[in-house]
C-alpha positions as CSV (number, residue, x, y, z in Angstrom):
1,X,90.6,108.7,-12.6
2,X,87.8,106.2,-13.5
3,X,84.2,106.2,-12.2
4,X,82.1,104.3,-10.8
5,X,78.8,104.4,-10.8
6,X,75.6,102.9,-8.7
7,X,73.8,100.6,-10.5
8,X,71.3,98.9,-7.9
9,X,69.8,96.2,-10.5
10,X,73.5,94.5,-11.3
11,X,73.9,94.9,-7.7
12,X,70.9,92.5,-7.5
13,X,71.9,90.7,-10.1
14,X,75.5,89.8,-8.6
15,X,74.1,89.3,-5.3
16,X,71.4,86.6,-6.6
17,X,74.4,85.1,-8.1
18,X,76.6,85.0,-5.1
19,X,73.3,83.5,-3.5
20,X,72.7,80.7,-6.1
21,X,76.8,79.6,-5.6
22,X,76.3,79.3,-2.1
23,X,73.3,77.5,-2.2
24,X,75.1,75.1,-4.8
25,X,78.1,74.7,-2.9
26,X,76.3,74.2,0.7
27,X,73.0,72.0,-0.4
28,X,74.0,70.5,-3.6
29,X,70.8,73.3,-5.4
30,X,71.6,73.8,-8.8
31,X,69.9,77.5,-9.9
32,X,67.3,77.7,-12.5
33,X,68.5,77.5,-15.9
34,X,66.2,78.1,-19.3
35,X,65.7,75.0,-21.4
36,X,66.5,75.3,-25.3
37,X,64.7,78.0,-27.2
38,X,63.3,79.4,-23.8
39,X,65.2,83.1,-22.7
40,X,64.0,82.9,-19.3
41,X,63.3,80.5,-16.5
42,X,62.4,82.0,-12.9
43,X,61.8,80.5,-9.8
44,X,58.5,80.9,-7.8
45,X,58.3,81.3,-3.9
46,X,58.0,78.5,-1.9
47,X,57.7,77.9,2.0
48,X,58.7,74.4,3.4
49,X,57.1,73.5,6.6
50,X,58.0,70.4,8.6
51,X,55.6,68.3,10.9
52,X,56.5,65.3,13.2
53,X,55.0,62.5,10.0
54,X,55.8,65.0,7.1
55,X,57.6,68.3,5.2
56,X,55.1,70.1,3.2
57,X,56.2,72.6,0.6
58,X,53.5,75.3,-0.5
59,X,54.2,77.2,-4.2
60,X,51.9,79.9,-5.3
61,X,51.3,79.5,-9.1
62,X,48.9,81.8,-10.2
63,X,47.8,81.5,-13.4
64,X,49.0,78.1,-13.9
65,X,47.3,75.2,-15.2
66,X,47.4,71.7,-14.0
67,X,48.0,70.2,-17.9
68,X,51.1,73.0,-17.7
69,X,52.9,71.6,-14.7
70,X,54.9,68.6,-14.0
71,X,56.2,67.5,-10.3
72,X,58.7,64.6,-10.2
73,X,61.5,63.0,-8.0
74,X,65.0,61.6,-9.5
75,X,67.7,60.8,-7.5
76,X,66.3,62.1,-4.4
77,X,65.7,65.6,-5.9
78,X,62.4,67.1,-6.2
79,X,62.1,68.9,-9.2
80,X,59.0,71.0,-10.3
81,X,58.3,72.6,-13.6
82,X,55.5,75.0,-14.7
83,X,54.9,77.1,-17.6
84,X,52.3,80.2,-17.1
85,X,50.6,81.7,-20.1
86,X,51.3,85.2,-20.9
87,X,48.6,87.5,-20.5
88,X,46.2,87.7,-23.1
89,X,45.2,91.1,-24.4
90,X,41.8,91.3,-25.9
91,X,41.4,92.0,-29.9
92,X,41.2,95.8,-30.6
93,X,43.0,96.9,-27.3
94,X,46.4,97.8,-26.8
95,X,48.2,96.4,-23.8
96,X,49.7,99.8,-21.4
97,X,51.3,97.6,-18.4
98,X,51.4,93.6,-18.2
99,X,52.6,92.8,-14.9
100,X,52.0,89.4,-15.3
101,X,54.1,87.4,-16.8
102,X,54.2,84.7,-18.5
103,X,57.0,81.6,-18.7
104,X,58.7,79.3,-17.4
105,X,59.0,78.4,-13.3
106,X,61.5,76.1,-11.9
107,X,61.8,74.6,-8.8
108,X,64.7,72.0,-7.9
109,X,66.0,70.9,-4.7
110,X,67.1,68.1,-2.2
111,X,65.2,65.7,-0.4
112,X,66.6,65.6,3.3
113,X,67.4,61.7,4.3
114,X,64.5,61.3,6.1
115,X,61.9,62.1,3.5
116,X,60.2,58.9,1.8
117,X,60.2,59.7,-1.7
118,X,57.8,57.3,-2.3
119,X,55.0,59.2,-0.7
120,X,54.8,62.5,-2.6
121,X,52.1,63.8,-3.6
122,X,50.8,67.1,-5.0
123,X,48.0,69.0,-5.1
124,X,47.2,72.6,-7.4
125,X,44.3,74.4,-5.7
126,X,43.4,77.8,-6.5
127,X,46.9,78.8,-8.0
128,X,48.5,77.1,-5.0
129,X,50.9,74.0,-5.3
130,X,51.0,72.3,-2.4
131,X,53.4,69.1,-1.9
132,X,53.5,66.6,0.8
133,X,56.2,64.5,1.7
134,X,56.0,62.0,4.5
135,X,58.7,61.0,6.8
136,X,60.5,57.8,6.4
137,X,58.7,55.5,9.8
138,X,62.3,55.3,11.3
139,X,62.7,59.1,11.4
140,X,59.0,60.2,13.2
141,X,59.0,60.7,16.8
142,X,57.5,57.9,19.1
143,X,57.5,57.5,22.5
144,X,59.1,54.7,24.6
145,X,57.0,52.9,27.4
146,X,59.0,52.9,30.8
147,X,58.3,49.9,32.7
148,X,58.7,49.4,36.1
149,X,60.9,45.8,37.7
């Protein structure tokens, strides 16, 4: 008879996995991955709101410096990269807990067709990213004149 036991964190783990696939197979998202020499990447929050001229996407990045993130565009894909520095503990005292972490964040994902990736921009402001992307012209809402004969 074998066992099986509960193990909530691989639980977790094999859901966020299930997760990332499905994200990959129904937006074209590919899941963080660590670059060379790094043994962990992870990826921050982010809400994505949408107005009638623009989608703006909102990170929270404490901790992170301006000179230590990077926000660019390829192939229609918005990609954004930060590294946050690990906590430093002063000199003669001994760390207990460090709940902050430091690393690498990563951020990647798929401009919708109306987005004008032309018109990005980014702002960092008090440990919060935001990015604005306008909408293509063609794709904002406008209202038609109806004349009378």
């Amino acid at each position: 008879m074998r066992r099986t036991y509960f193990d909530p964190v691989q639980d977790l783990a094999d859901l966020q996995e299930q997760v990332n696939r499905a994200f990959a197979d129904l937006l074209g998202w590919t899941p963080p991955t660590p670059e060379a020499g790094r043994s962990e990447v992870s990826a921050p929050p982010l809400d994505v709101a949408e107005t009638d001229a623009s989608f703006i996407l909102r990170l929270d990045l404490p901790g992170v410096r301006r000179a230590d993130l990077e926000v660019s565009v390829e192939n229609n894909v918005v990609t954004i990269k930060a590294r946050r520095q690990p906590p430093v503990v002063p000199e003669g005292a001994t760390a207990h807990r460090t709940e902050s972490p430091g690393g690498d964040l990563y951020r990647s994902f798929p401009l919708p067709s109306t987005a004008n990736p032309a018109t990005i921009a980014a702002r960092l402001e008090r440990g919060v990213l935001r990015v604005t992307i306008d909408k293509l012209p063609e794709a904002q809402p406008r209202k038609i004149e109806v004349t009378t004969a």
